[in-house]
N, C-alpha and C positions, 0 to 999 in steps of 0.2 A: 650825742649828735645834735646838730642844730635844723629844726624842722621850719620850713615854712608854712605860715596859718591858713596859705590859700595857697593855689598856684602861681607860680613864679613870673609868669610871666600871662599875657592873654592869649599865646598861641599852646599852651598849658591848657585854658580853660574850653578852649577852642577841640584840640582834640581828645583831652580829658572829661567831658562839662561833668563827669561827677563826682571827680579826683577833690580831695580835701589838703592833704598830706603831701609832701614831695621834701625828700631830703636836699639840704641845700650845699649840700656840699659835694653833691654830683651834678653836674651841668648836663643843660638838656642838650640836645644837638642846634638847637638854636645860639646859643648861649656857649658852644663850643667852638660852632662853626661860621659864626659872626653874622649869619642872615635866615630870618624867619622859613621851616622847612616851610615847602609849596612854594617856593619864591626865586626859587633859581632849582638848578638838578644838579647833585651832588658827585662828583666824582670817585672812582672806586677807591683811589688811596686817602679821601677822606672817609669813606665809611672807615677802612681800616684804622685811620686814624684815632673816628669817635672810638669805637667800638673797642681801639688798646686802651684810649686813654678810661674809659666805662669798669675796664679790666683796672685799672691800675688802683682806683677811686675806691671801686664798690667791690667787697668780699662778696657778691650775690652776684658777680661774673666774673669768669674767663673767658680767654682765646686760644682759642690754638689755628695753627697754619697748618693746614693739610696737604696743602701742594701747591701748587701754580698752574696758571692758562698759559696757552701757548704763545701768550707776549707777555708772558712775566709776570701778570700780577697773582700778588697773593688767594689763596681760598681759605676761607675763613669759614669757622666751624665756632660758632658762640655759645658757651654752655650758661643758661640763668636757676639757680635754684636758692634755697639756705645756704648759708655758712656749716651747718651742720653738713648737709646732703654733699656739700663739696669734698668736707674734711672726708666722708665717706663713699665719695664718688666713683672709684675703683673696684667697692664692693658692691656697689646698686649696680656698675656697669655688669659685672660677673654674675648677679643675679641676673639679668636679662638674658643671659646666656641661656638659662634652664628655660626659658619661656618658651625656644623652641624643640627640648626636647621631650616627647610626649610623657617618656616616664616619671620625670618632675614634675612633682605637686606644682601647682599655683602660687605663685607669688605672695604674701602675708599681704596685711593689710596694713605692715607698715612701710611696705615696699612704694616707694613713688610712681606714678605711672608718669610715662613720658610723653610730649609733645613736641613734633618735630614741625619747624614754620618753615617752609622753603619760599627762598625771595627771587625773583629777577633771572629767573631760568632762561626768557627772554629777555634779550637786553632792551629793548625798547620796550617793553610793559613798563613802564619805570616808577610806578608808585610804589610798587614794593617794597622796592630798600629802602626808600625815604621811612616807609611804614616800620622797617625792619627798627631800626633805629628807633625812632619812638617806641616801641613794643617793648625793645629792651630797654630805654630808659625809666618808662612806667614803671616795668617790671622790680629793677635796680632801687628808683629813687620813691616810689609809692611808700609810704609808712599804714597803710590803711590795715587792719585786722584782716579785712579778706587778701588782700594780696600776703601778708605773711602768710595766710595758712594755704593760699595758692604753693607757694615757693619750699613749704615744708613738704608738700603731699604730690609735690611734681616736678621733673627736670624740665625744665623748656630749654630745647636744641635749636640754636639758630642758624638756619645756612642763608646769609645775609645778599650774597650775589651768586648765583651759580654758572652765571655768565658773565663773567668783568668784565670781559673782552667787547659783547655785545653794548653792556651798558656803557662804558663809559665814549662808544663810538654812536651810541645814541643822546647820552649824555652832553658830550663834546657838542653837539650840533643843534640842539636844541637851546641848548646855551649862547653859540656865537649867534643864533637866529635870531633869539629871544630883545623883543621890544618893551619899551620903556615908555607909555604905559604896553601891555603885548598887544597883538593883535589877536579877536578870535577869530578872522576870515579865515576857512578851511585851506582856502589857497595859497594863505602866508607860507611863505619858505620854512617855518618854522616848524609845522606840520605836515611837513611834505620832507619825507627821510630822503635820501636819494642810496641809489644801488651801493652797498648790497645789505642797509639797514639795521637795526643794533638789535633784531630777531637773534638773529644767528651769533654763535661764536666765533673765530678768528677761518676754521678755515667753513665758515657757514653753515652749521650744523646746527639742526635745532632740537638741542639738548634735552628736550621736554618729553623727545623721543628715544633717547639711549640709554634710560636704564636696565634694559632689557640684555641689548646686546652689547655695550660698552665700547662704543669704536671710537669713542674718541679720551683722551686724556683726561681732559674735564672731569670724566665720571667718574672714574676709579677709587679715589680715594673718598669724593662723598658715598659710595655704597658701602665702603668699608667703614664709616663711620655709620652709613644707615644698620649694619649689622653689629654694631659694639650696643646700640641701644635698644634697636627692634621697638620702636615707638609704639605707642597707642594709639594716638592720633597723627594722623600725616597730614596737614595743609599744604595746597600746590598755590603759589599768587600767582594770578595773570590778567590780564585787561582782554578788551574787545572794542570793537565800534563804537563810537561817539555815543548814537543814540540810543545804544544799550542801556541798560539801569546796572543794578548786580544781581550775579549768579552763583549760588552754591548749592551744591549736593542734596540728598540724592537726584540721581539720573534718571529717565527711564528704564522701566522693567525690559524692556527689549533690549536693551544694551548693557545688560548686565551677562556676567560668564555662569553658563552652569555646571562650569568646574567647582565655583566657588558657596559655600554653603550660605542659604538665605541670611542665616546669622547677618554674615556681613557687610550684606548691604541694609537689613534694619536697623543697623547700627548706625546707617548714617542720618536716617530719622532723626532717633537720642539725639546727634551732635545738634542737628539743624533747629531744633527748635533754640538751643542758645546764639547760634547764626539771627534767628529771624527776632530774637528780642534784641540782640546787641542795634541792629537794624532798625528795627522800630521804633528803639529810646533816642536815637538822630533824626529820624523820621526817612532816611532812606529806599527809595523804591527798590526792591527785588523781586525775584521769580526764581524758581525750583523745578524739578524733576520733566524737562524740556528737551534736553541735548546733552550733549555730550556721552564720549564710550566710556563705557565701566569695564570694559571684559577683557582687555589685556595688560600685562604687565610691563609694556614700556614707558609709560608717563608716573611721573613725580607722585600723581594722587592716585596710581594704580599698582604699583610696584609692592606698598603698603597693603593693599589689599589680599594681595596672594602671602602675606605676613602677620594676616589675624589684624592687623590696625584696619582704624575708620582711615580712607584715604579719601579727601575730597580735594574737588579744585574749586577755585573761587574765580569769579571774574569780575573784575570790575568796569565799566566802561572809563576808556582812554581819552583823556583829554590832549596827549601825544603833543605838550606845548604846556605854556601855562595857564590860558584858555583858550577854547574853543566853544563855536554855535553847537547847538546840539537842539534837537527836538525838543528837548527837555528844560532849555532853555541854555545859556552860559553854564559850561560844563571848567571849571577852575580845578586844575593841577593837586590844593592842596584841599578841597573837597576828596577827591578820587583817595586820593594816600586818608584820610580821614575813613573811610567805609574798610579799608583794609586794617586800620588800624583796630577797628572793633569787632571784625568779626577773627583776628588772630586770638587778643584777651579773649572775645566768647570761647573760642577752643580751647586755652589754658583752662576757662573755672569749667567748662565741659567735661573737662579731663579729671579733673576734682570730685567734680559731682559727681559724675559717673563711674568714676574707678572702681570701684566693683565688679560691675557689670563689663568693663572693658578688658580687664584682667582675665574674668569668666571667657570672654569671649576671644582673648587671643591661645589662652591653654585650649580651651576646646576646638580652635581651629587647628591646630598641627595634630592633633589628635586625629580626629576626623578628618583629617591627609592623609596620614599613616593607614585607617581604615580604608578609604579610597584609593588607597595605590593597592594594600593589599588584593583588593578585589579588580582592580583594573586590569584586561587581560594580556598586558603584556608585561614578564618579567620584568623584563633587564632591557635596557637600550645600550649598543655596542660600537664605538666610534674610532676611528685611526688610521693610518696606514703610513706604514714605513715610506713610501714614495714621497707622504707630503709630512715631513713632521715638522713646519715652518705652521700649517693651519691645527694639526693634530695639537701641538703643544699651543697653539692662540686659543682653542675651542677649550682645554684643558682649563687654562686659566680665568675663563669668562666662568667655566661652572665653580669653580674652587670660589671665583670671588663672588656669587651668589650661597654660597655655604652649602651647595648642592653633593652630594655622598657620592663619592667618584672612587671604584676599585681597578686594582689593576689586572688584566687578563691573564689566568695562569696558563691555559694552554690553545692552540690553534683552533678556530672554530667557523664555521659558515653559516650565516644567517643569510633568507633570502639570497640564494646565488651570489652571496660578497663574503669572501676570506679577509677575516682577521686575525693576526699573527702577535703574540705576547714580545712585549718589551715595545710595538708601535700603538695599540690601541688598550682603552679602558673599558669598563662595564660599568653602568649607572643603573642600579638599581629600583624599579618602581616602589618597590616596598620602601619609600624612608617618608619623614617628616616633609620634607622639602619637595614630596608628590605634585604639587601644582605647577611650579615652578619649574619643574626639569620638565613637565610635559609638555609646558610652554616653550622649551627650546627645543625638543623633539617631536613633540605632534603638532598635526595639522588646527586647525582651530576648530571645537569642537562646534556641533549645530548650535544656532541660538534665538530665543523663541519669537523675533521682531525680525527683520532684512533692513531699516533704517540706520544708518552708523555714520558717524561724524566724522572718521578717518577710515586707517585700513584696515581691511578685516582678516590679514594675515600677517604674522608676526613670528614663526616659528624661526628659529634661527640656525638650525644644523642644516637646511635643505638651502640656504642661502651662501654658506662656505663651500659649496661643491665638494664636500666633504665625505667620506663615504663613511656610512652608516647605516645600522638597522637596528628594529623593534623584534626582539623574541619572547615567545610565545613562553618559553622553558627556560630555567634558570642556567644560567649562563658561570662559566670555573671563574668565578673571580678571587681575587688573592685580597693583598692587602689594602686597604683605605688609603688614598692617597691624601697626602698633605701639603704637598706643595708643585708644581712645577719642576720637573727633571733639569739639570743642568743642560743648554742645548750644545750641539757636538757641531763641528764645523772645519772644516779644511779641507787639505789636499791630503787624499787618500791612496799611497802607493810611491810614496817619494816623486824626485823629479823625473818630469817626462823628457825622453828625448822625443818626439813626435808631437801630443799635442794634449792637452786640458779638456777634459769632457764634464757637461755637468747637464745632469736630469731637470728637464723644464716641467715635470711633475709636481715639483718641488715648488710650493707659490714664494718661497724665499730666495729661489733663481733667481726673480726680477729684482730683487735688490744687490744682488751677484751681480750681474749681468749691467746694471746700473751702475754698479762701482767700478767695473773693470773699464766700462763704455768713455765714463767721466776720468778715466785715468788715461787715457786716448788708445786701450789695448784693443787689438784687432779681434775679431767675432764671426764665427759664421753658425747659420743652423740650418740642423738636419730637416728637411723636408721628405726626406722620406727617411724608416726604421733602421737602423742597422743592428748587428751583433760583431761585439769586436772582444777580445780581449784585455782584460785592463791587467795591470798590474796585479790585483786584487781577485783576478778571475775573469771568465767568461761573463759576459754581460749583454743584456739588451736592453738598447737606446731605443726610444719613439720622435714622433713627428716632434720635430721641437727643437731637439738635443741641441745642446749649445757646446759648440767647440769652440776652443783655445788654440790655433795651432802654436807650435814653439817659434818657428819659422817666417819671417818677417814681420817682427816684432821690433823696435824700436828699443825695449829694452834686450838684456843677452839674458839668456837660458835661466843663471840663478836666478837676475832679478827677475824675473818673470815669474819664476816658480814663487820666490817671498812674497810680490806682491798679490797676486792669485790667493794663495796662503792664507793671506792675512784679510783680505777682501771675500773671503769665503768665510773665514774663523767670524767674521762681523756680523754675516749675513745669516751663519749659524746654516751652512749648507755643506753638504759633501760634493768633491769637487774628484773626477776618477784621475788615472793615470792610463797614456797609450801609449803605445813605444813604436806602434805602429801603424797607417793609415790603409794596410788590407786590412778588409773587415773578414771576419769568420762567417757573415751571413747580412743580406741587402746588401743596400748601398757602400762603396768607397768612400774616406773622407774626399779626397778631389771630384768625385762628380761634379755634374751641373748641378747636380739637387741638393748639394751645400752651399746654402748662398753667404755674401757677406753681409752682418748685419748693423748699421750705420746707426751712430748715433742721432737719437731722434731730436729735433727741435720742434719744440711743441708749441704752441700758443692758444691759451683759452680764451674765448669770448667773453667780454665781461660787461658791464654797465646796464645802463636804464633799460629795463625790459628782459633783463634775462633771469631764467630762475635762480637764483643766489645756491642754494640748497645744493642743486642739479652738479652746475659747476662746480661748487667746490667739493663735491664728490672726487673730480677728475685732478682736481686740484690738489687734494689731500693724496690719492691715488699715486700721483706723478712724483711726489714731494718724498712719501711712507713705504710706499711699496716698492718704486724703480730707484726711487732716490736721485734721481735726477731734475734739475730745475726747468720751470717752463715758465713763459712772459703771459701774464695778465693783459691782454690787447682788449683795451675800451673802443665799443663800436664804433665810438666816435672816431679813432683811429684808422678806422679798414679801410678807406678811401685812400690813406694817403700815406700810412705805412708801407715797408719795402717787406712783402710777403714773401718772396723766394728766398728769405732767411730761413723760412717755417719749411720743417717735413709736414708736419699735421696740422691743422684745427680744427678745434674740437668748437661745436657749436650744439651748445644744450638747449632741452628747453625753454619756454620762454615767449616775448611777444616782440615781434621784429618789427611794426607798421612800422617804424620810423629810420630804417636802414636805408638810406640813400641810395641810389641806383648808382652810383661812383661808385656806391659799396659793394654793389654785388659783382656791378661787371669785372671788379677786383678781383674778387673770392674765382668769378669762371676765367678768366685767363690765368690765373693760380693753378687752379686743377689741372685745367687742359692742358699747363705746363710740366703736369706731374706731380702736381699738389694734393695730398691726403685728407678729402675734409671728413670727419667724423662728426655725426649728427644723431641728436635722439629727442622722440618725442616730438613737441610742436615744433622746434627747432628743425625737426626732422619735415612736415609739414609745411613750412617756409620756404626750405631750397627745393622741395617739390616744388611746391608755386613758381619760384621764383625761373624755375627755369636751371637748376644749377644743377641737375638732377632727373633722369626721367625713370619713374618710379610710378605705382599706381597703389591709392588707396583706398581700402573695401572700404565699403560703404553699406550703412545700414538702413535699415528698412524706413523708409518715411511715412508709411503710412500711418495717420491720429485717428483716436478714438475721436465723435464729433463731439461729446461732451462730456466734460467732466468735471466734481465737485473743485470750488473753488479752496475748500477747506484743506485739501487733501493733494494740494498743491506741492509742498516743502516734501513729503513724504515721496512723491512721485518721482520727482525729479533725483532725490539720495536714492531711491530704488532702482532710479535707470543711470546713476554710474558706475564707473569700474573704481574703484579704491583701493588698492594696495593685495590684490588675489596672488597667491602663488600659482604657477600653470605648467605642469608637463610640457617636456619638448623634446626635439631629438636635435642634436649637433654634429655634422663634420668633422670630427676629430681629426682628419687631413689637410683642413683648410689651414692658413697661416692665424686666421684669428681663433680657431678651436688649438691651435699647439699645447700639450700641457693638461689638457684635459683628459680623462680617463676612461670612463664610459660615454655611450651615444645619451641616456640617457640624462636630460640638463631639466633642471629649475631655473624659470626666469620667474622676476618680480613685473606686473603685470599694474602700473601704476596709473594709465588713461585709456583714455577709448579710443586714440590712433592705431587702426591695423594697417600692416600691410599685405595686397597680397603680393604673392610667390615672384621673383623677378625672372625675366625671360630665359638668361642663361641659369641652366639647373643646375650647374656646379657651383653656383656663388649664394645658394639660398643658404646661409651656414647657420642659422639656428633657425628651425621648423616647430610649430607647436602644434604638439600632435593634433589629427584629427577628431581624437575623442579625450580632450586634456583632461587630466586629474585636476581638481581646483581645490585651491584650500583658501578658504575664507568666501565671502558672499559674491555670487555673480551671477544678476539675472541671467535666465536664459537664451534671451532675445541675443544678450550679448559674447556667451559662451558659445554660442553659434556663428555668431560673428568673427569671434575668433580663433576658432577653431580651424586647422590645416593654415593659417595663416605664416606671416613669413615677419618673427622676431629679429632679425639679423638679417644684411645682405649687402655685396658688396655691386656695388654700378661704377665697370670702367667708364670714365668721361675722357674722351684727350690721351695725353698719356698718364693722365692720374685717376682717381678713383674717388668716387663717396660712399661712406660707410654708411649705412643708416639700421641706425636701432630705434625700435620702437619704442626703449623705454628706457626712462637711466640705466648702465648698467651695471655702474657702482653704488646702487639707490643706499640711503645713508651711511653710506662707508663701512656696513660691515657685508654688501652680497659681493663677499671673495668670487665665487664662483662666475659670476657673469663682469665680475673688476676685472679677470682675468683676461676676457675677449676684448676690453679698452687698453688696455697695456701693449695685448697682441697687436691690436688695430695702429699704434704709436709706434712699436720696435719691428713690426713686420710691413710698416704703408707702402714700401715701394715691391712688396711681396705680393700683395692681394690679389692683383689680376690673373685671370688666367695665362701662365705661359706662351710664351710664342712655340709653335714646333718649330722642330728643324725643316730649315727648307723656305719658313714662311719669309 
């Protein structure tokens, strides 16, 4: 090979300064991609670009495509090692395998230890990928003795964007802004993203938070890759505030889990001291163990933690342009990717140095899981039911693809007053390896020795599906180990109806039933009150909800009815009954009054400057995933002057509205009053209070201040006095139109600000209630537990002849709380339901 005697070029020496060596017959990404990195932002199909043509060049990498985002682009998984480690890349992969099972020795010591770099999780953090690329060029084109014996003694795992979709919508726009020479006035267009930002992914989701629960596509195939390696080292890249410096691990002692054994956060000591020399030989300002949460398993440098790996996250201050003013002075684009670039290499020769020690320390942490489940007092955790096997088989495959030990029930059993029945529910064992992790999806979050926390302090995710479950004490009949996901079952059950189509709104897979048949223009009505009727199949009892088909004034004739039905269930993976006849055996007739018809919904979400991005495209994904029916993106700027009586609903989330025009509101109140659905949550919810759109009242908390107090101990006070992400007890109307579907009174809501409301005048519309004395899971001053307590999560306020719903909190908050997604679905296919009845007579 032909070596160059120096660096190839000056932007080489610039973020190498003490590279010697660089093979010349691998082109750097400068030198690929025709302009100096830091100098423009690079688009996601040319990373893909560099990173095939890197593969193509250099036997010391490959590629692989893992999947796609949901506008197409590729996901790319970058492996860098030897030529050797490659040739045997299949076998180091299947030793990793034993790493997590306790009764496997420890890895040799000629096993490689692995280093996982995660890039651009945010799309607008954007030095990452730039870094990503140089990291593996280094890697790739370095000839130096130490990077060989780096590349012999370690795999480095590249996930080079984990948000394409983010970046290259932040990319894009930083780009067409970007001046020539730039500007660094914070005010340039350039630096000023506009709604809904390259944070988020396509439907707004900030992915940094879903390793945990997996609700969106993004993730899936990177955890499946995170478990073929099961890293040593996990880096998370991300930026922050201009006037920030850089930030890496460890965290504060108070924000660490003490699920998790000291081990593993000492371990990120070891990493840090090669952080703060890569840091100091650029001369780079940084800061340590300050902020950020250690203690739950949804973030990218957390998820590694409950896996024996150091997981840290890094931040860099964002120059969000190509420069920017900064305290600090001119804070330049390709300085930012420069500090990311050094402290990735520091955790590759970390990983080097350290492998010993890190190998020690991932065998003896599933070990000491295994010990810690055994002794934890609850066997077995027990999850399912035949009613909903649309969430039973969703929650199935979230634990499978965590590697979580999942058996199936051999015979009937009742935990805590809930029957679970074999062939609809599993048994999850506390006794396995993967003890941390399963208690993360099923317990509360355990106490932790600080009350300050940078995000939320609840994260359990089976109380968030509405899912019925429990924690037993006593070992539970389990059968065999499950390995993959049942095949799901779907259709019409009982051949063709002469009479009408019934399907169970138990079922959270109804709403995409019920979305297919709506969009095919098939007529609908639902049970408002229970009945029992006979199906073809047997005696049966329907609840509040029940969605009927009748045969009879349908558009299409009897067969087609029955194929399309058929085949719109078989999709939806739902069972769909058979009646022959509209006397019921017990309640209600199908012809009552309390059969209504259910209209296809027109939705409209509020969108643009000032709204929370995240919130809505909850609603957004929601409407898309689970009803499957389309709804218009309406920019506020539009409310004024758009024709609203198109819309059954809108939904207005959180958010900050100052700048909503009074054209706009008076819009939105002759909407309502005309019969118009507005659904509101949060500060959004907050807004059409004020505005008058809405007469609602909200508690209010106590004003009275200490008269003084330290100035020191300011930042601490204020994390202390909010609400962050608490799960809370409540009870719900399972009557109402927006509880349909729901099962027990007993509901979890997610508990995301400090907007209460109280109880609304008429007491039949308060339809979700937090108890008086809520269970809380995760941190929540007192002051405020009281505050919200007997308060009012849900309630519907007739206005006119329409209505506003107002939630007090997302209530599809990151797209996997099934159970409170359920009441926004309702509140869309039930709006013209909500109000109290008229009697007879009135």
């Amino acid at each position: 090979m032909a070596f160059a005697a120096s660096p190839a070029n000056a932007q080489n020496s610039y973020y190498f300064p003490s590279a010697q060596q660089f093979d010349a017959a691998i082109p750097s990404p400068e030198q690929f991609l025709g302009y100096p990195i830091g100098s423009r932002y690079t688009r996601h199909d040319q990373l893909v670009a560099y990173f095939t043509e890197l593969a193509r060049v250099s036997d010391h990498v490959q590629v692989e495509r893992i999947g796609q985002s949901y506008e197409g682009r590729p996901l790319l998984i970058v492996t860098v090692t030897s030529p050797g480690n490659h040739a045997r890349k299949a076998q180091i992969a299947a030793q990793r395998q034993s790493v997590v099972d306790p009764a496997q020795p420890a890895l040799g010591s000629d096993a490689p230890a692995v280093v996982w770099l995660g890039y651009s999780v945010h799309g607008n953090e954007t030095s990452s990928a730039e870094a990503a690329m140089l990291t593996a060029y280094y890697l790739a084109a370095n000839r130096d003795a130490g990077t060989a014996r780096w590349l012999d003694e370690a795999v480095v795992v590249i996930d080079p964007a984990q948000n394409p979709d983010g970046r290259d919508r932040a990319a894009n726009w930083h780009n067409a802004w970007g001046g020539s020479p730039a500007s660094p006035d914070p005010a340039d267009k350039e630096h000023v993203e506009p709604f809904p930002q390259g944070r988020v992914n396509h439907y707004f989701t900030d992915l940094n938070r879903d390793w945990l629960a997996l609700a969106q596509a993004d993730s899936w195939p990177k955890v499946e890759h995170f478990h073929r390696w099961y890293p040593n080292i996990q880096i998370d890249f991300h930026e922050m505030g201009k006037d920030s410096t850089y930030y890496f691990e460890p965290s504060p002692r108070s924000m660490e889990s003490p699920l998790l054994p000291s081990s593993s956060y000492e371990a990120n000591h070891w990493l840090a001291r090669f952080h703060a020399q890569a840091l100091d030989d650029i001369g780079s300002l940084y800061y340590t163990g300050e902020n950020f949460d250690n203690f739950s398993p949804i973030y990218g440098s957390t998820y590694p933690d409950f896996h024996g790996a150091v997981g840290v996250t890094v931040e860099q201050a964002s120059s969000r342009g190509l420069v920017q003013e900064s305290v600090n002075g001119p804070l330049h684009f390709n300085f930012t990717i420069r500090n990311q670039v050094a402290t990735g290499l520091a955790s590759v020769r970390g990983a080097v140095e350290d492998k010993a020690r890190l190998v020690a320390l991932q065998k003896d942490f599933f070990r000491s899981a295994l010990k810690q489940g055994e002794a934890y007092p609850v066997r077995d955790w027990v999850f399912g039911d035949a009613n909903d096997s649309t969430l039973t088989r969703r929650l199935l495959a979230v634990l499978l693809q965590h590697r979580i030990e999942v058996h199936t029930l051999e015979r009937a059993v009742e935990v805590d007053g809930k029957r679970f029945e074999p062939g609809s529910a599993y048994v999850v064992p506390a006794r396995q390896a993967q003890f941390r992790l399963a208690h993360a999806i099923f317990e509360f979050t355990p106490p932790v020795k600080g009350d300050v926390f940078y995000s939320g302090t609840s994260y359990a995710v089976a109380p968030a599906y509405g899912l019925r479950y429990a924690a037993s004490k006593g070992k539970l009949p389990s059968g065999a180990r499950v390995a993959e996901v049942p095949a799901g079952s779907g259709g019409i059950a009982g051949g063709k109806a002469r009479y009408a189509y019934v399907v169970d709104a138990r079922d959270f897979g109804s709403y995409r039933l019920v979305g297919g048949l709506l969009g095919e223009g098939i007529r609908l009505r639902s049970a408002h009150r229970p009945f029992t009727a006979a199906t073809t199949q047997g005696e049966r009892e329907f609840g509040h909800g029940t969605v009927i088909v009748p045969v009879a004034g349908q558009e299409l004739d009897a067969a087609a009815l029955h194929a399309r039905v058929d085949a719109i269930a078989r999709q939806a993976g739902v069972t769909v009954h058979v009646l022959d006849s509209g006397h019921s055996r017990g309640g209600i007739d199908l012809g009552s009054d309390n059969v209504k018809p259910l209209r296809k919904p027109a939705v409209a979400l509020l969108v643009g400057e000032g709204v929370a991005a995240t919130e809505i495209g909850s609603a957004w994904y929601a409407l898309d995933h689970a009803l499957g029916l389309p709804s218009t993106r309406l920019d506020l700027s539009q409310l004024a002057s758009a024709d609203l009586t198109r819309y059954t609903s809108i939904v207005l989330s959180g958010g900050r509205y100052d700048a909503v025009p009074e054209a706009a509101v008076a819009a939105l109140k002759r909407w309502i009053a005309a019969g118009g659905s507005l659904v509101t949550y949060g500060s959004g919810a907050r807004w059409a209070i004020d505005k008058g759109l809405v007469e609602a009242k909200l508690r209010q908390g106590s004003e009275d201040q200490p008269e003084r107090m330290d100035f020191g101990t300011l930042r601490d006070v204020f994390a202390l006095g909010r609400v962050s992400g608490n799960i809370l007890s409540a009870d719900i109307d399972t009557t109402h139109p927006l509880g349909f579907g729901v099962q027990q009174r007993r509901f979890w809501v997610n508990k995301e600000s400090g907007l209460v409301f109280e109880p609304g005048k008429n007491p039949f519309l308060n339809v979700v209630r937090i108890d008086a004395e809520p269970v809380v899971n995760g941190y929540l001053a007192e002051d405020k537990r009281q505050r919200v307590a007997g308060s009012s999560y849900l309630q519907v306020v007739p206005t006119g002849s329409g209505n506003v719903v107002l939630f007090a909190d997302d209530p599809a908050h990151r797209k996997y709380w099934h159970g409170s997604e359920r009441l926004l679905l309702n509140a869309v296919l039930q709006a013209n339901h909500l109000n109290p009845p008229r009697q007879r007579g009135e």
